[in-house]
Every structure is written in structure tokens, then in C-alpha cells.
DOLOVO-942709 format. One line per field, with one value per residue (C-alpha): residue number from 1; x, y, z. Coordinates in pm, whole numbers. Example, Ala and Ser with C-alpha at 12.3 -4.5 7.8 and 13.67 -1.06 7.14 Angstrom:
REM residues 2
resi	1 / 2
c1	1230 / 1367
c2	-450 / -106
c3	780 / 714
END
This chain:
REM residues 431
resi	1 / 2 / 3 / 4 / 5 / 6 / 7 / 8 / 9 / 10 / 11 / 12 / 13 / 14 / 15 / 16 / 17 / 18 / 19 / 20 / 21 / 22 / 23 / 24 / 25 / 26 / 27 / 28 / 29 / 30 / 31 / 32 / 33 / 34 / 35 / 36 / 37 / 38 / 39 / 40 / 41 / 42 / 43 / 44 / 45 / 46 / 47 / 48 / 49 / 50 / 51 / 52 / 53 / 54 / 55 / 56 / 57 / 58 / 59 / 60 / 61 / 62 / 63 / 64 / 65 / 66 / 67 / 68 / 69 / 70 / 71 / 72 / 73 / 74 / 75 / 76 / 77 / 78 / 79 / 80 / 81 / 82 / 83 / 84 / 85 / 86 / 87 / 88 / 89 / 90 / 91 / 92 / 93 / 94 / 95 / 96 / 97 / 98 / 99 / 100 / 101 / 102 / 103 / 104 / 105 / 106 / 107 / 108 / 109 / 110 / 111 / 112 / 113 / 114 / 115 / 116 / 117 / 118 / 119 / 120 / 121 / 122 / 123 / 124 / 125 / 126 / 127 / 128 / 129 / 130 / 131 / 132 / 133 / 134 / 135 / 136 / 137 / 138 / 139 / 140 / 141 / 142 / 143 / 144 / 145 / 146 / 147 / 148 / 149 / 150 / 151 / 152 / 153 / 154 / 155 / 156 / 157 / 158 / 159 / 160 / 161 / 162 / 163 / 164 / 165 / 166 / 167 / 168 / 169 / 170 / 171 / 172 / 173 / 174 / 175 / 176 / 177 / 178 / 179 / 180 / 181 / 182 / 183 / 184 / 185 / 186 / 187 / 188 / 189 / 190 / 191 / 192 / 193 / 194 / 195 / 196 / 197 / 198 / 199 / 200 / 201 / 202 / 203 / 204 / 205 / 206 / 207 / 208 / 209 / 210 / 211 / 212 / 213 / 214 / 215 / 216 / 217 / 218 / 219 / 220 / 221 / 222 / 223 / 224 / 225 / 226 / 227 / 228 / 229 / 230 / 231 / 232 / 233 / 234 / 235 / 236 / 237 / 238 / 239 / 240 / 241 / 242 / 243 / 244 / 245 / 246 / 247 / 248 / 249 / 250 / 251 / 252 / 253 / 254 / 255 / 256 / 257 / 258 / 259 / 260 / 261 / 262 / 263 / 264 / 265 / 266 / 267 / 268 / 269 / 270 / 271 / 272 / 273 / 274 / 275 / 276 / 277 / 278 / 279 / 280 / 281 / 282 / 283 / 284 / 285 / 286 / 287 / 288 / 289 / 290 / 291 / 292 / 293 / 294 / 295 / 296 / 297 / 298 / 299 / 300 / 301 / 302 / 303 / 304 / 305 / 306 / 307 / 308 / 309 / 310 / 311 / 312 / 313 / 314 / 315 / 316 / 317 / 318 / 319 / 320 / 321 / 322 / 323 / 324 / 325 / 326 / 327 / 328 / 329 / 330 / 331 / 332 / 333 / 334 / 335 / 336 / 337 / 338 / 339 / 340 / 341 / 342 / 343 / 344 / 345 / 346 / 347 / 348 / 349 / 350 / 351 / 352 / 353 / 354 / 355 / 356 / 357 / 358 / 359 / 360 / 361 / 362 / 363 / 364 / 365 / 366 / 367 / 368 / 369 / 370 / 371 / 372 / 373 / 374 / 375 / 376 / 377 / 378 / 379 / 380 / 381 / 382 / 383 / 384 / 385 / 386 / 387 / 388 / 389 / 390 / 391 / 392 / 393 / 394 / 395 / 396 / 397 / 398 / 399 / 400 / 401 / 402 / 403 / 404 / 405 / 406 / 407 / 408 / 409 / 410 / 411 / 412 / 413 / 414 / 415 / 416 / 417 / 418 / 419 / 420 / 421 / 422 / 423 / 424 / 425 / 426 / 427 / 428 / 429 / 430 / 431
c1	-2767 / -2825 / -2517 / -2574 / -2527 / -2184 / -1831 / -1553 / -1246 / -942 / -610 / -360 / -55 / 105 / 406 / 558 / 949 / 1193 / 1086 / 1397 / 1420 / 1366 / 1587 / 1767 / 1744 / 1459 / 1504 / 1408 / 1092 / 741 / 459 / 348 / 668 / 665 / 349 / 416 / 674 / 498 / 197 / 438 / 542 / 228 / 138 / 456 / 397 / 56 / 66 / -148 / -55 / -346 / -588 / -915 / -947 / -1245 / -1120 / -791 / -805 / -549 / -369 / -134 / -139 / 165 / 56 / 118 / -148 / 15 / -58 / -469 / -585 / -294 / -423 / -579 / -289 / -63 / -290 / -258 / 140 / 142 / 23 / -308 / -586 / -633 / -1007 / -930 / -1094 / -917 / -1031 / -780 / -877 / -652 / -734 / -329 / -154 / -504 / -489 / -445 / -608 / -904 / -900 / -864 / -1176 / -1366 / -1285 / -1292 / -1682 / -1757 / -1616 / -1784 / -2177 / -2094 / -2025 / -1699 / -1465 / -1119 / -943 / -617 / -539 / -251 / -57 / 225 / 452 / 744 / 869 / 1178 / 907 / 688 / 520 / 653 / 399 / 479 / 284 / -85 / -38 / 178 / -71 / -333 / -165 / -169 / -487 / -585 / -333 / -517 / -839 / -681 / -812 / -601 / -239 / -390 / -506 / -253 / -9 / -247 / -213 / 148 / 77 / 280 / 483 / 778 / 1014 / 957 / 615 / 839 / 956 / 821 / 656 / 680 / 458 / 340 / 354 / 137 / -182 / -413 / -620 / -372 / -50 / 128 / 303 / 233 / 563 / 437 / 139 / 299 / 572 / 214 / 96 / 442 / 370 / 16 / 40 / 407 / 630 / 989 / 1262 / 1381 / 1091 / 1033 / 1416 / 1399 / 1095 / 1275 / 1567 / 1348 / 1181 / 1547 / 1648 / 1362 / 1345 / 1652 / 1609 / 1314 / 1529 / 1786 / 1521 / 1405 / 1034 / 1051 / 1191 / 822 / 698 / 950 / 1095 / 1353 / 1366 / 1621 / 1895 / 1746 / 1697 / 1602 / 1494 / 1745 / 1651 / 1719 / 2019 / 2125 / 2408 / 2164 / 2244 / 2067 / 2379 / 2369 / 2020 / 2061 / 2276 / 2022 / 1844 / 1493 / 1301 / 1032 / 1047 / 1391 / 1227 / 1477 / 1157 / 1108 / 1122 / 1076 / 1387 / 1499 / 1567 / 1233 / 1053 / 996 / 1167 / 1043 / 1001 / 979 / 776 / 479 / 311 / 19 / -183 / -459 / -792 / -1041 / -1324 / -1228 / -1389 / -1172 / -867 / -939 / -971 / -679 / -479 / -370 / -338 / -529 / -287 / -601 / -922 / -1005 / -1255 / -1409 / -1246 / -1362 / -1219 / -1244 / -1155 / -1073 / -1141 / -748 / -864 / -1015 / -731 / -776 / -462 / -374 / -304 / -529 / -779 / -712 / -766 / -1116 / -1134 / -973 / -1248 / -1536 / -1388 / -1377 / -1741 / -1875 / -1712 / -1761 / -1315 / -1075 / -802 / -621 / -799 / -477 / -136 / -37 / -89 / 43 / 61 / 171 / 511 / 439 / 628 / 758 / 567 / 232 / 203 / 309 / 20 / -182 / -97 / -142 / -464 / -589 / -445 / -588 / -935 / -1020 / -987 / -1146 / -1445 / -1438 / -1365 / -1398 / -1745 / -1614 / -1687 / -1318 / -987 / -918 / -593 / -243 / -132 / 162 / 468 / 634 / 387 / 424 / 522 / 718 / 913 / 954 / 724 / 749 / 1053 / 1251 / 1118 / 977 / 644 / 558 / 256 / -34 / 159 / 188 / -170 / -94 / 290 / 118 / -195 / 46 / 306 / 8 / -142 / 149 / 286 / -131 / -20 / 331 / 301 / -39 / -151 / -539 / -613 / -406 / -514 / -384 / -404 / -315 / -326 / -340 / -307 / -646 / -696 / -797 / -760 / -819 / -801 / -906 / -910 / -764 / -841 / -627 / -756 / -827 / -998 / -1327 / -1616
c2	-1068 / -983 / -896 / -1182 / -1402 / -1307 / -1480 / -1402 / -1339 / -1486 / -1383 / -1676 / -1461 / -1331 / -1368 / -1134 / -1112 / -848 / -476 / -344 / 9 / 101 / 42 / -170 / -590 / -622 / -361 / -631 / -795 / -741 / -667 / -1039 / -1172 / -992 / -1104 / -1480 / -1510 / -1331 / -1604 / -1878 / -1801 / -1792 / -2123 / -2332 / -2133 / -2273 / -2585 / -2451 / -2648 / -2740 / -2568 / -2403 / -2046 / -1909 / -1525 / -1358 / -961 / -722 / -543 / -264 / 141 / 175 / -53 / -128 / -269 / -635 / -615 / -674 / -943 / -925 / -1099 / -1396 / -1426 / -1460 / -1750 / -1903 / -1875 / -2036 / -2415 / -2278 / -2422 / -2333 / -2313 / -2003 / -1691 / -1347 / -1008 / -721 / -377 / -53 / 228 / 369 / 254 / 122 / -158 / -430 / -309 / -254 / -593 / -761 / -601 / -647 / -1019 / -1025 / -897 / -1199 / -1417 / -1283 / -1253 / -1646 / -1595 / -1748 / -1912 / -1820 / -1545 / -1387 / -1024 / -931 / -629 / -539 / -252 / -140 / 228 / 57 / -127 / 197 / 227 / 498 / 646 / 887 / 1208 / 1243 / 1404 / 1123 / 869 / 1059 / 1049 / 668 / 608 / 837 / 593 / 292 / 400 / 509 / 350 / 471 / 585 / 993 / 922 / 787 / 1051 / 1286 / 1148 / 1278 / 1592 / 1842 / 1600 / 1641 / 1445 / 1622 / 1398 / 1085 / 1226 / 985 / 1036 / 897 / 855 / 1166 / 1132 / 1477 / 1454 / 1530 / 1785 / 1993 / 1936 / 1897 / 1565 / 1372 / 1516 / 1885 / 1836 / 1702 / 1972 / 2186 / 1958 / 1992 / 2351 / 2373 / 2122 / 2258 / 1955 / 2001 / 1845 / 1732 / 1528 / 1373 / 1266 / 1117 / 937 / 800 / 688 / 491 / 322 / 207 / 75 / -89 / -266 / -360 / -514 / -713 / -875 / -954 / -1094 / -1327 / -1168 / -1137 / -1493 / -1656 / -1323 / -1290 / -1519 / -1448 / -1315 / -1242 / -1391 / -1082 / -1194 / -886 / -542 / -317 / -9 / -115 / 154 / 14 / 237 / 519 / 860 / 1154 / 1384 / 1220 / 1304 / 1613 / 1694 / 1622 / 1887 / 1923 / 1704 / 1903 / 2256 / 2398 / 2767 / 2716 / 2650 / 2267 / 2030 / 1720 / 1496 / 1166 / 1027 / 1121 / 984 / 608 / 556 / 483 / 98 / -253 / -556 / -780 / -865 / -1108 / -1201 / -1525 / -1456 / -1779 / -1878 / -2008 / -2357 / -2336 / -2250 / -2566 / -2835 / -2699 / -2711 / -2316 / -2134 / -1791 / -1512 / -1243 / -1144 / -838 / -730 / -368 / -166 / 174 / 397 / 773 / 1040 / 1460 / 1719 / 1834 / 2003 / 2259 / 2265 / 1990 / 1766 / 1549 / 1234 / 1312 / 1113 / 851 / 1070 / 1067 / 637 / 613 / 796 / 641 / 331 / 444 / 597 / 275 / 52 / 268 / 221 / 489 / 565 / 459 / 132 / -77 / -243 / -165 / 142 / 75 / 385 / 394 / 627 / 733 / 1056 / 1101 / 1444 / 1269 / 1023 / 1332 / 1561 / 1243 / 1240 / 1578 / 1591 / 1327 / 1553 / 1868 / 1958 / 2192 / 1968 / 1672 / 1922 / 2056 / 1811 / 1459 / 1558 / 1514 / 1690 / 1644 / 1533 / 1173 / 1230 / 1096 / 770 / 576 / 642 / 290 / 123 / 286 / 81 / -96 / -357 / -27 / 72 / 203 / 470 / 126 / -120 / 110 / 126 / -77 / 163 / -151 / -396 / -187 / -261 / -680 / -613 / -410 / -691 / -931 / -774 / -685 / -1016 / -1172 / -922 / -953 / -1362 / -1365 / -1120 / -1166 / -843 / -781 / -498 / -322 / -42 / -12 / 321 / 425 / 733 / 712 / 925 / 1089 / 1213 / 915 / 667 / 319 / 192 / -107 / -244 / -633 / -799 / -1084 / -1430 / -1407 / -1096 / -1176 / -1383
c3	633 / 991 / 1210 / 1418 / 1116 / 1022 / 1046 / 1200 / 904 / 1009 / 901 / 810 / 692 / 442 / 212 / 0 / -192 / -118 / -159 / -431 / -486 / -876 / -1133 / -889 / -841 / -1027 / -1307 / -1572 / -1405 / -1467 / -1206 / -1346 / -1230 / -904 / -850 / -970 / -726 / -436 / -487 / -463 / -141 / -28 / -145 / -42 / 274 / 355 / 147 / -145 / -430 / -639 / -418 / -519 / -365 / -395 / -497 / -546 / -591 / -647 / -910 / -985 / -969 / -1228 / -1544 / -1919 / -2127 / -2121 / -1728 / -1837 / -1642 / -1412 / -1078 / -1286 / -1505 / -1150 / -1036 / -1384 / -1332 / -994 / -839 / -733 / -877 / -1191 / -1132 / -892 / -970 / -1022 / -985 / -1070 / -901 / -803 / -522 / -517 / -242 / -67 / -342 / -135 / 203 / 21 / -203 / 169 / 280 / 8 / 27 / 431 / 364 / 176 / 362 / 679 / 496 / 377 / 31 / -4 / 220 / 147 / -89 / -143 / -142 / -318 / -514 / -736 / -847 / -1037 / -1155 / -1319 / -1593 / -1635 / -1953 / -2182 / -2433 / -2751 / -2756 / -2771 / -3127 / -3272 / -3113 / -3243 / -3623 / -3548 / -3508 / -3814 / -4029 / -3908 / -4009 / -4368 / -4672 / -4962 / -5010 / -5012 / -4629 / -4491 / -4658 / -4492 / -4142 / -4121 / -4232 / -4086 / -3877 / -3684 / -3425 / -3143 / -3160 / -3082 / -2778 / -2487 / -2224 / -1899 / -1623 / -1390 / -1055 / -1041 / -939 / -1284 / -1089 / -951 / -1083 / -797 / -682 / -399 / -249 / -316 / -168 / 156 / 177 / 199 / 493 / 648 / 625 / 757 / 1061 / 1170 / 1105 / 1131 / 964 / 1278 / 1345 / 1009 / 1001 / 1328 / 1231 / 916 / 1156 / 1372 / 1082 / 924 / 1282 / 1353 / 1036 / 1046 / 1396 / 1230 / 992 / 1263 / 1537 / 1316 / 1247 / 882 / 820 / 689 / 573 / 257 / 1 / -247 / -588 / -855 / -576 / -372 / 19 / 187 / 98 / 13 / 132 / 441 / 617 / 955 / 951 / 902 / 1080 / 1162 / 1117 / 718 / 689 / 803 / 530 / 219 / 5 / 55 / -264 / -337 / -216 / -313 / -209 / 170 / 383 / 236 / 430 / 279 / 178 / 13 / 309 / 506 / 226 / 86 / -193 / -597 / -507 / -673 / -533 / -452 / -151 / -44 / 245 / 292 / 473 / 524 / 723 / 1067 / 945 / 614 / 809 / 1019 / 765 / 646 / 998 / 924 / 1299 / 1283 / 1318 / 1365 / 1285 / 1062 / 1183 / 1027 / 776 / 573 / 337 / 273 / 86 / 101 / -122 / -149 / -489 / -298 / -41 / 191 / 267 / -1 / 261 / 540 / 415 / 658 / 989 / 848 / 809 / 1119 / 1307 / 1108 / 1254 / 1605 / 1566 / 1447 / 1694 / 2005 / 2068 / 2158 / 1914 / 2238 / 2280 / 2008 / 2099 / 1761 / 1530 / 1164 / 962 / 648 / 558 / 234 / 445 / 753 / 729 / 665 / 972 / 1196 / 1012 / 1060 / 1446 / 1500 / 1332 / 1553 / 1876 / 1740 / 1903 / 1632 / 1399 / 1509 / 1581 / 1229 / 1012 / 1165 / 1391 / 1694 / 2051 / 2119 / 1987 / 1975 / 2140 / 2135 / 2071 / 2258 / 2017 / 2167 / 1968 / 1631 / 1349 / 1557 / 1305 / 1090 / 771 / 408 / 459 / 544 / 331 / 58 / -106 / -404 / -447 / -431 / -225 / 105 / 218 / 237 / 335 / 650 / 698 / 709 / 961 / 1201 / 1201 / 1292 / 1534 / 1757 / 1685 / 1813 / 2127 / 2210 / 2109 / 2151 / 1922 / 1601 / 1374 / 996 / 858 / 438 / 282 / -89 / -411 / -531 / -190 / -38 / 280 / 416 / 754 / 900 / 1259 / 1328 / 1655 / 1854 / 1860 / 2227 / 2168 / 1973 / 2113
END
């Protein structure tokens, strides 16, 4: 379809339940009944009940086998029409950015009209598997046919094979978790602790003030008798911080802490896109347009930064729409660490690096720290892995709705060495 041809995709809002930290509030719920109750509040937020949307996508990174089917099985479970159609994807903590583009594109080339991105995730309701050997002895006993076979398919058994095992957080291809291979970003772009906790600080306060202005009041419902996140410090201090072990890298030059880091999270987020004209029947305000988005991805096997995928989406972005990273009243980065978004700036300021690696003649420069995350991110509220990406839609939409914003940039870094940014535009802002 030509450009000329396509739609604007308008952003209606989001709604999502409180973000718990594992093994916490919601220690005995499902993704499904995170998810459940984050659709809910979508629909008695905008009215939903028995309506037909034309897609829902989403899904989960951490997942049992009973999660199959887990976005259509959500819309099933709430007033939705049951005739809505669900598609259940994963790209890490992208999950949701990326299910919002991939609807926002249909939407925009006419396909559809309106769709729901959404995500889930719990660490408290991880699935637990025995070994591979014992599994292996099971599958062998299955396919037995006499009493001599299955006899034979516990030959040489012994408990140890019963041991479970939990879920790695280590990437397969290196070994290293996602924490490791940010203390070696920390290392390479020069990021003190200093820096990261103050980051972290900010990102408590700010939350906090969020909650206490008002701004998150339509954004989250309650679940479990659980009103607000809980990860939430307002009393947080830097001298407290300061007083934490490094995580990751016990060596004395780590860097990286619990409290510079988001937290092991439970929760559920979602966010409505729709045509202007299906907004409109409706009598839903558009918050914002999304307008382009892209994903990427690094080769950190071969020593590239795990999470600096997203300097490389960012500047795609910028390339393809002619903007300055400057050109935004709002930057929303994802914390997955404090560490990470200051790599992530200083790439971006770095002239070496935005010559070698993102193509550039020159760096794209700083960015105006006043507008940083500014009702806090992920090292506040936490990071249920593949509901960050509508959490953040949602925030931004609202925040280009309420102040009158013209122009905000969302940027992710995810596991597997990849990224996904996307670029939302004010109402008064697009022809």
C-alpha cells in the first residue's frame, strides 16, 4: 500500500494491575490471571464489554505448558467479545512493544481497525522441570510395550535425577546472565556506581510522585487487594544504597547492585490502539499517535553489549524519519539497569561509536536529562519481563495527552541481544 494511503494509529490508553515483586502479593497467581485481570481494566476502562476487537497479541517470556494459548485464553476470561481473535507471541522484554507495532501496522495499511497489545509475567509461578535424564527415562517408559522395557527405562537410576530444575536466567549462548553481561557494559562504557544509584533514586522518587499527583490513577487497577506497586521506596536513600553488595561481580570492581537494578517482578499490562474512525464511533479521546517503530539486534556472542541493541533501533528511527535524537519532550528508556540506560546514553554521545557501529558522520548527542523517564521506570515499578513495553506505551501516551507533549521516544533492550524502539507523536503534532 502506498505511503500516502496509510492511517494514522491512535493510542487510546492503557491499563494494567499493580507490578508485585516475586514471591510477594501475587505468589499464587498465574500469568492467565494476571493477564485476566489486566484485560478487565482495560475494558471497564473504555466501556468494552461485549465488544469485538479485531486482534489481541501478547504473551509471556517466563511460561509453563498450561500458559499455551495464553492471550486467547485471557480474552475468553474477560467481557470482550468472545469472537475476538488472539495471537500469543514473545520477543523478552520487547513483548508487548513489538505486539503494539505489529498491530499499529495493520491498523495503519487498513487491515484491521482496533487491537490490544498486552503481556504477562511471574518468577514466583516459574515452571520447575526434573532433569533431562529423568525426562528422558520418561519418555522411554511411555513408549514401553512390555514389563522387560519399562524395567529397562530405569536402568541405572538414581535420585539425584529428581532434582529440579529451575529456570536460567543465563543467556544459552554464553552463560552469563543478563546482570553479568551488564556489569561488562558498566565496565566498558565507564559507569560508576555513583551514577547508576542516583539514577535508581530518581526513578523511586519520581514514581512515587506519580502515584501521589494523581497520574497513575486510570492507568492501574487492583489485584489480590494489591493497589499500587510495591516496589515503590519513597523513603529511598542514596547513603542505603550505597551500602549494598555488588549482585553480580563480587571480584571488588562490580558495580551493579539490588538496588540499581529492577527487581524479579510479577504483573500484566495492556494498552488499546484503533483507527481514528474506530476511536470515534466509540467516543474514545486519542491520547497519541504511534507513529514508526523498529527493532534490532547485536551480536553480544561475539562481544557486543548484551542491551545495546536499542542504540541501534533508536538510530534506524532517526535515519528513517530525518529527527534528531533531540527533536522529543519525552525519552522513555527502559531500566532493566541503571548501568544500561547510562551505556545507552553514552553510546548515543560517543562519536566513535555512532561512526562505527550505528553509521553515522557524528554522534547523535545528548539528551535533556529533565525529561528522562520522568514518572519513573522499571527500577521503581519493576519489570514483569513482557509487560514493560504496554506499561511504557501507555505512560507515554498519556503523558504527550496530558501536557501537550509533541514528540516521545520509547526505547527497550531485551534478552537475546536485542532492542525495540518506537517513536509516538502528540495529537497536535501529525497532519
Amino acid at each position: 500500500m502506498a505511503e500516502a494511503s496509510m492511517r494514522r494509529v491512535a493510542v487510546l490508553g492503557g491499563s494494567r494491575i499493580p507490578f508485585c515483586r516475586s514471591h510477594t502479593a501475587y505468589a499464587e497467581l498465574s500469568n492467565l490471571d494476571m493477564l485476566t485481570a489486566a484485560l478487565g481494566g482495560l475494558v471497564d476502562r473504555f466501556a468494552l464489554h461485549g465488544t469485538h476487537i479485531d486482534e489481541v497479541v501478547g504473551g509471556a517470556v517466563v511460561t509453563h505448558a498450561k500458559d499455551w494459548n495464553l492471550a486467547r485464553e485471557a480474552v475468553i476470561g474477560s467481557a470482550l467479545a468472545p469472537t475476538t481473535p488472539a495471537i500469543t507471541m514473545m520477543q523478552a522484554c520487547g513483548t508487548s512493544l513489538a505486539g503494539a507495532l505489529g498491530i499499529a501496522a495493520k491498523i495503519a495499511t487498513g487491515q484491521i481497525e482496533s487491537g490490544i497489545s498486552l503481556g504477562s509475567d511471574t518468577t514466583s509461578d516459574a515452571p520447575v522441570v526434573f532433569q533431562r535424564r529423568f525426562a528422558q527415562r520418561l519418555v522411554r517408559l511411555s513408549r514401553a510395550r512390555s514389563l522387560g522395557q519399562r524395567a529397562a527405562a530405569f536402568k541405572g537410576f538414581t535420585p539425584a535425577e529428581l532434582a529440579p530444575q529451575p529456570p536460567s536466567t543465563s543467556e544459552p549462548r554464553t552463560g552469563l546472565s543478563m546482570g553479568e553481561h551488564c556489569e561488562l557494559m558498566a565496565k566498558e562504557w565507564g559507569i560508576t556506581r555513583e551514577a547508576q544509584d542516583l539514577l535508581a533514586f530518581e526513578s523511586h522518587k519520581k514514581a512515587a510522585a506519580a502515584y501521589d499527583e494523581g497520574f497513575m490513577d486510570d492507568l492501574v487497577v487492583p489485584c489480590a487487594g494489591v493497589f499500587r506497586d510495591n516496589n515503590i521506596r519513597e523513603d529511598i536513600s542514596l547513603e542505603k544504597m550505597a551500602e549494598l553488595k555488588p549482585a553480580f561481580d563480587r571480584s571488588g570492581s562490580g558495580t551493579i547492585t539490588a538496588a540499581n537494578s529492577s527487581p524479579l517482578t510479577d504483573g500484566a499490562a495492556t494498552v488499546l490502539l484503533a483507527s481514528e474512525e474506530w476511536a470515534q464511533k466509540r467516543g474514545i479521546p486519542v491520547q497519541a499517535y504511534l507513529s514508526l517503530g523498529r527493532t534490532s539486534a547485536v551480536d553480544f556472542v561475539q562481544g557486543e553489549g548484551l542491551l545495546m541493541a536499542q542504540t541501534v533501533a533508536v538510530s534506524d528511527l532517526l535515519k528513517q524519519t530525518g529527527l534528531a535524537l533531540q527533536d522529543f519532550d519525552y525519552y522513555e528508556i527502559h531500566e532493566a539497569f541503571a548501568a544500561q540506560v547510562l551505556a545507552t546514553l553514552k553510546a548515543w554521545e560517543s562519536e566513535e561509536y555512532c561512526r562505527r557501529r550505528l553509521g553515522r558522520s557524528q554522534a547523535l548527542g545528548s539528551i535533556d536529562r529533565a525529561k528522562l523517564n520522568v514518572k519513573g521506570s522499571s527500577i521503581a515499578f519493576g519489570h514483569p519481563f513482557a509487560a514493560t513495553g504496554a506499561r511504557i506505551l501507555a505512560v507515554l501516551a498519556k503523558l504527550l495527552h496530558s501536557e501537550g507533549g509533541q514528540r516521545g521516544l520509547i526505547s527497550i533492550c531485551t534478552a537475546g541481544g536485542m532492542g525495540v524502539a518506537a517513536i509516538l507523536e502528540g495529537v497536535g503534532t501529525q497532519a
